[in-house]
N, C-alpha and C positions, 0 to 999 in steps of 0.2 A: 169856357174852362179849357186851358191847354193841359197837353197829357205831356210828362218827363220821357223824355229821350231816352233811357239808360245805357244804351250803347255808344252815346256821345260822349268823347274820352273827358271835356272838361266835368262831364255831372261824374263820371267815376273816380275822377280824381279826387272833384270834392265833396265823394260820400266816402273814399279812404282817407279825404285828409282828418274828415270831421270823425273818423272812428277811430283811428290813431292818436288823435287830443283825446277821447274817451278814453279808448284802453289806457293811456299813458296817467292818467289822473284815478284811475283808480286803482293801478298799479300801485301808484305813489299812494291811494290811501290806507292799501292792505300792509304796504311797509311803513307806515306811522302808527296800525295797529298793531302789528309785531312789534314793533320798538314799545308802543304802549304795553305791553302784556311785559317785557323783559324789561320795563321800568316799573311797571308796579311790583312793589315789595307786597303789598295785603294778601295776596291770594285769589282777589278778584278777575276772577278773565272775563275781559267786555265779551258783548255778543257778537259773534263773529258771523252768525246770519245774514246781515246788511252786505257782509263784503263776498262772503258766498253766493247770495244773491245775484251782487253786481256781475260779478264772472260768468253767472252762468247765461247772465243776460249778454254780456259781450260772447258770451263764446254764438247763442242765437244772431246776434247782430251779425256777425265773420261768416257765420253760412249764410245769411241773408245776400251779404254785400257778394261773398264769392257764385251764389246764384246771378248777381246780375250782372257781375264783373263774365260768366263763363255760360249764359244762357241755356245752351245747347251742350249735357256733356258729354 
């Protein structure tokens, strides 16, 4: 079993490339649920839990990454 490097600039690169595709897609999914909520006419507002959720889990993910990206602070 080998152990991750994380001070190795390629594995940091592509643990920010691969959380910047995250952030960016869920970005985009809380602004298709806004649009959703100012398109619906009924009164209905979807659950916006899911996309609350997702953020708070990327905001854990960004101290994750900046712990390994800053080891030592």
């Amino acid at each position: 079993m080998s152990t991750i490097n994380y001070n190795d600039p390629e594995i940091k690169k592509k643990i920010n490339k691969e959380y910047n595709e995250l952030y960016i897609k869920v970005v985009n999914n809380l602004a298709k649920y806004i649009q959703d909520i100012d398109n619906d006419k009924s009164g209905n507002i979807p659950n916006i839990n899911i996309y609350t959720d997702n953020l708070i889990m990327l905001d854990k993910m960004k101290q994750t990454i900046e712990k390994f990206n800053n080891p030592n602070p």
